[in-house]
C-alpha positions in Angstrom: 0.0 0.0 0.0 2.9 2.4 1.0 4.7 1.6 -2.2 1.9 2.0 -4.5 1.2 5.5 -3.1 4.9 6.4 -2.9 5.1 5.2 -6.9 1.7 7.2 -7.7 2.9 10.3 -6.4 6.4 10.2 -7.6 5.2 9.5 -11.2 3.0 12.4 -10.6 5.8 14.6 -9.5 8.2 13.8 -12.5 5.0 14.4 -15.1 4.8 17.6 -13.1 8.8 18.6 -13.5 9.0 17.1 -17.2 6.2 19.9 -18.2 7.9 22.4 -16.3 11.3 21.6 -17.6 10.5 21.2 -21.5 7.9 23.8 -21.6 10.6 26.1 -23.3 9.4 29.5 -22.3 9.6 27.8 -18.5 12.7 25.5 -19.6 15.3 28.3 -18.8 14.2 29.9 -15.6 13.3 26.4 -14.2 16.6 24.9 -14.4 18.3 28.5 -13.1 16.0 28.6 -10.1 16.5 24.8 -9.7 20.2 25.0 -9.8 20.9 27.7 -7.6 17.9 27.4 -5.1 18.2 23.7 -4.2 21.6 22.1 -5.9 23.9 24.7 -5.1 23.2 25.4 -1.8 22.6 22.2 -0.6 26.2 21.5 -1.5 27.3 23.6 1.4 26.2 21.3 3.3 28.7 19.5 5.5 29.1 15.5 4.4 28.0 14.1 7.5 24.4 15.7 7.1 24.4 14.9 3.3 24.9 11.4 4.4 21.6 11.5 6.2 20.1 12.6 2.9 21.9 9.3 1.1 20.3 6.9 3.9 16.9 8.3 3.3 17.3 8.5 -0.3 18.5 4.5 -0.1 15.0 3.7 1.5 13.1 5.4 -1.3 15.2 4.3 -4.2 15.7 0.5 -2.5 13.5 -0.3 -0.1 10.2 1.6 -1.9 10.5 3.2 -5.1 13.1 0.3 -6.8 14.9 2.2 -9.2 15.7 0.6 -11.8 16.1 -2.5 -9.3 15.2 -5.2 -11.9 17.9 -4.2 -14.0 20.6 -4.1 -11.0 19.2 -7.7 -10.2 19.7 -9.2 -13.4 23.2 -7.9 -13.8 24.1 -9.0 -10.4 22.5 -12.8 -11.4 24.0 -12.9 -14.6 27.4 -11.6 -13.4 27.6 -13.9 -10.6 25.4 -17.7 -11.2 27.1 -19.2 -8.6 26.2 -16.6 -5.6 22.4 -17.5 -3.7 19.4 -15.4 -4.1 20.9 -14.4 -0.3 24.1 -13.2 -1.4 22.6 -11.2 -4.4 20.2 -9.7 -1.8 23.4 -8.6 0.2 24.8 -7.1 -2.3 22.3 -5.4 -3.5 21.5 -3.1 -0.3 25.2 -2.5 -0.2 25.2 -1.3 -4.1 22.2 1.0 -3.1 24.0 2.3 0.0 26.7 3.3 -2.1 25.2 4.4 -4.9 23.1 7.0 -2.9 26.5 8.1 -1.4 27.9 8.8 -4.8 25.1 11.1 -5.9 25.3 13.1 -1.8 29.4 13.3 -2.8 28.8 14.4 -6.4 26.6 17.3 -4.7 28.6 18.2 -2.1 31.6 18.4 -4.8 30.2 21.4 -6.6 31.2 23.3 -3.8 34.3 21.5 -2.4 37.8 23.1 -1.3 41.1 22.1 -3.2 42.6 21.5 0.2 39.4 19.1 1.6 39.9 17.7 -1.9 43.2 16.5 -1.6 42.2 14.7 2.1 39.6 12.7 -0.1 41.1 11.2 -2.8 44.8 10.0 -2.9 47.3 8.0 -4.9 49.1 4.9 -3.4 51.8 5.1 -6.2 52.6 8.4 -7.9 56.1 7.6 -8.9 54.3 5.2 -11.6 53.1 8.2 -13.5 55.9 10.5 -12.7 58.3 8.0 -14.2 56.2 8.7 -17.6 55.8 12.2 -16.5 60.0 13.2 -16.4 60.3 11.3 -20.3 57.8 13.8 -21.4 55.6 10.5 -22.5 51.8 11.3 -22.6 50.0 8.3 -21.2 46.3 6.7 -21.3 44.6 6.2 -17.5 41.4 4.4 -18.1 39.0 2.7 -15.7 35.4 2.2 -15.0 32.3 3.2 -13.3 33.3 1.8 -10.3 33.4 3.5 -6.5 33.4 7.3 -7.5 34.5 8.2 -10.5 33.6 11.5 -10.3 36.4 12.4 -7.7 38.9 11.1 -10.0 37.9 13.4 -12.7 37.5 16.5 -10.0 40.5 15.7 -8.4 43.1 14.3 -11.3 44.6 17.5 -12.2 45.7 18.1 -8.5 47.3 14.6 -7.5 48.5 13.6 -11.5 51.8 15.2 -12.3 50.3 15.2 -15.9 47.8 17.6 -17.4 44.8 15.8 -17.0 42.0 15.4 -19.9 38.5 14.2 -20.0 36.1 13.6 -22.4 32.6 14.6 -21.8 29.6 14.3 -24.1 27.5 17.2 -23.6 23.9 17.5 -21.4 20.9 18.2 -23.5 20.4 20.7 -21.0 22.6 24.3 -22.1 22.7 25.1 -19.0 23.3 22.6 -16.5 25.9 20.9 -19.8 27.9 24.5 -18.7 27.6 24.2 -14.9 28.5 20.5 -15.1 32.0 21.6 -17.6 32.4 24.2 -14.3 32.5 22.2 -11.6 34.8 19.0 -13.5 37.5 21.6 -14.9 37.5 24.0 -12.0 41.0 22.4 -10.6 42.5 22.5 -14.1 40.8 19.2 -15.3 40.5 20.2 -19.5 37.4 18.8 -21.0 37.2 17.8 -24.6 34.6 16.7 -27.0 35.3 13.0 -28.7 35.7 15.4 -32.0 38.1 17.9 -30.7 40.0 14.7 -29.2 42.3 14.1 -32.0 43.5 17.9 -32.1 44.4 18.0 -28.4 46.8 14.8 -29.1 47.9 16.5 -32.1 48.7 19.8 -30.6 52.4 20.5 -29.7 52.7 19.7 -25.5 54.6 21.1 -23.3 53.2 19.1 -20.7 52.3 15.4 -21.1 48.6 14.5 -21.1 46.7 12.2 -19.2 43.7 10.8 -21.1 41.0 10.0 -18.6 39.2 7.2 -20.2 36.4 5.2 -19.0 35.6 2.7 -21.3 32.6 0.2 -19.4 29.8 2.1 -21.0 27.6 -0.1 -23.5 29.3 0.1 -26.9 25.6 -0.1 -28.7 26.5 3.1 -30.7 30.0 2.0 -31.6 30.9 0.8 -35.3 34.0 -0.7 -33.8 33.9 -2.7 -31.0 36.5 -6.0 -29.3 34.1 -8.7 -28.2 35.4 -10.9 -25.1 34.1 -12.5 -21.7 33.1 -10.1 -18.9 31.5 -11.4 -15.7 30.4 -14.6 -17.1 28.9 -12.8 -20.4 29.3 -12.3 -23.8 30.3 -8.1 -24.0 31.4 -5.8 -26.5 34.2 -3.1 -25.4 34.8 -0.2 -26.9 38.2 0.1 -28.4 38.9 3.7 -28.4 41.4 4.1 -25.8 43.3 1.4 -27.4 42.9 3.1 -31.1 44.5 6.3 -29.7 47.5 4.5 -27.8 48.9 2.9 -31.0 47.5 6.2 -33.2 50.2 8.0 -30.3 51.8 5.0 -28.4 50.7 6.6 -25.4 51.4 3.7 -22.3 48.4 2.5 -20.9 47.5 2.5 -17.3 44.5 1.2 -15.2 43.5 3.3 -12.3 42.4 1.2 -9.1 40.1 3.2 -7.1 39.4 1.8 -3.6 37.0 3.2 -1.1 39.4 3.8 2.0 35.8 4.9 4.0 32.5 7.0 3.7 34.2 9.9 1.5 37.7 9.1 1.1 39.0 7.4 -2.2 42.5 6.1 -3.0 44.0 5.8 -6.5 46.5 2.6 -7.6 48.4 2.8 -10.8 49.2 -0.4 -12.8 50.6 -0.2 -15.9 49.2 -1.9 -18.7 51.0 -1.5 -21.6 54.4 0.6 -22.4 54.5 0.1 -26.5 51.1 0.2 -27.1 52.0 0.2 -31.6 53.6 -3.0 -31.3 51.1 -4.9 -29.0 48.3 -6.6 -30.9 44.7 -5.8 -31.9 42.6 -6.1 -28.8 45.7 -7.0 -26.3 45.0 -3.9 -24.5 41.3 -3.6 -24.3 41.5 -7.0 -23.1 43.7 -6.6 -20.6 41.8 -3.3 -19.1 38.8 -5.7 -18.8 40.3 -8.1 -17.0 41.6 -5.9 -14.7 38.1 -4.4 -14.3 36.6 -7.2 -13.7 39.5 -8.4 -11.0 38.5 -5.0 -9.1 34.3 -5.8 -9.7 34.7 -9.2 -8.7 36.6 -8.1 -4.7 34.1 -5.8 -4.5 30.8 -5.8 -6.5 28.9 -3.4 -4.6 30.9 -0.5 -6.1 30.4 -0.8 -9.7 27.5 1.0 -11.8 24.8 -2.4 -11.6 21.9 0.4 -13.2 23.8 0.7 -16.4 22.6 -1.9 -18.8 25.7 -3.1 -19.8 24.9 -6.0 -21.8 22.1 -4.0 -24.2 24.4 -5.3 -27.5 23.6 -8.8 -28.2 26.8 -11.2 -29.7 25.5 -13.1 -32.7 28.3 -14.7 -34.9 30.8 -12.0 -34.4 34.3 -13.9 -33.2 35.0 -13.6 -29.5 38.7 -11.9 -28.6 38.9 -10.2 -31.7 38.2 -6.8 -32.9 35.0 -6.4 -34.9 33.4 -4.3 -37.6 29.8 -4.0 -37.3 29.2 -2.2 -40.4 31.7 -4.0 -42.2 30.6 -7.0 -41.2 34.1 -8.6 -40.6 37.2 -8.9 -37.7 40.2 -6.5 -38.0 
């Protein structure tokens, strides 16, 4: 009874906001008010009280509204066949807990201090980067939606000797698209397009680049993609990261983020792959998902369940082997 009412008046709510929103002589003054009425100052708010916002949030979207809970289920099934309905369950509440955290920390972010920053998120072993750093050798950092990524992106520019880049594909929304560009690059974090990309490796450096890549996303809109087994699945990964490390030989590195406690991240470097032009096709992108799914597998409460991951179906395409989807054939 709770749960139907709580789902009536939530759908009710959103109709309510969607009109608002896309009614376009309200769009505009909705999303300003919005912004810097609610968002912003609520991120002034000290962490521990924005926690009590994440455990009440974590009741409606887990215990009553479910979102997107049978998607998060069937990932969680799929990914592990062997674990009980019990285990699942377990894991579960923890990915919700979590998850709800993320989304307080992401808030509270907007407004955060370079020095309380810098006592959030840390890296275990900088030298590994600074050894690239002193050859003036651009490198590749790629990793996943896993614990918060979002710190890494706020906080790379800061703790990476390198001058950090991100790619970002841009909000729908003008405005919040320019508040979000604010907030990631406002510690020196440069954000590029996929199509400006390829002029930013181009350009003449005179400080190596660090290419944040995060490459776990569904690959549906990919004409290129590397097929292989992740979490007892057939998945196609998109190869991009790899494409622009032989385009460049730029080494690859996977960045290990582990959740030290509620708020406070640490970053571990391993290298990948030094000669990235003479390693071959799919090598890399195969060895960045295995170390993903290394880091899922230790902890699976801290990767992104309420993506759906697995949306691109394998037919006959070869498994371990870079693929052509218009083509129709293996590279």
């Amino acid at each position: 009874m709770i749960q139907t009412c709580f789902n009536t008046l939530r759908s009710k709510f959103f109709m309510l906001f969607t009109y608002l929103s896309l009614t376009p002589s309200l769009k505009r003054p909705m999303t300003f008010l919005l912004f810097y009425l609610i968002i912003k100052p609520l991120s002034f708010l000290p962490l521990p009280i924005l926690y009590l916002f994440s455990d009440i949030l974590y009741l409606f979207l887990c215990r009553l509204g479910g979102y997107r809970k049978k998607v998060v289920y069937q990932n969680l099934q799929r990914s592990f066949p062997n674990k009980s309905e019990k285990e699942i369950e377990v894991i579960v509440q923890k990915f919700y807990h979590h998850f709800c955290d993320v989304l307080v920390e992401s808030l509270y972010f907007l407004s955060i201090s370079e020095k309380e920053l810098k006592k959030r998120f840390i890296v275990q072993n900088p030298e590994v980067l600074e050894s690239f750093y002193q050859d003036n050798q651009s490198v590749i950092l790629m990793g996943g939606h896993y614990n918060n990524w979002e710190i890494v992106a706020l906080a790379s520019d800061l703790v990476f000797t390198h001058q950090a880049v991100g790619i970002y594909k841009s909000l729908k929304n003008k405005f919040f698209n320019e508040k979000m560009k604010a907030s990631r690059a406002k510690f020196g974090l440069e954000l590029v397009t996929k199509r400006e990309l390829l002029k930013v490796c181009k350009r003449p450096q005179t400080t190596p680049i660090a290419l944040l890549v995060m490459a776990d996303q569904a690959s549906t809109n990919s004409r290129k993609v590397y097929w292989t087994r992740f979490l007892e699945q057939d998945t196609s990964v998109v190869i991009g990261a790899e494409r622009y490390a032989k385009l460049f030989n730029y080494p690859v590195i996977y960045t290990e983020i582990h959740k030290i406690k509620r708020g406070y991240y640490q970053a571990v470097h391993q290298v990948l792959e030094t000669n990235p032009k003479t390693s071959p096709a799919g090598n890399i992108t195969e060895k960045y998902t295995r170390k993903l799914e290394q880091e899922i597998q230790k902890a699976p409460q801290y990767w992104l369940w309420t993506h759906r991951r697995w949306k691109q179906k394998r037919k006959n395409e070869p498994l371990y082997q870079i693929y052509d989807t218009k083509q129709k054939k293996t590279l």
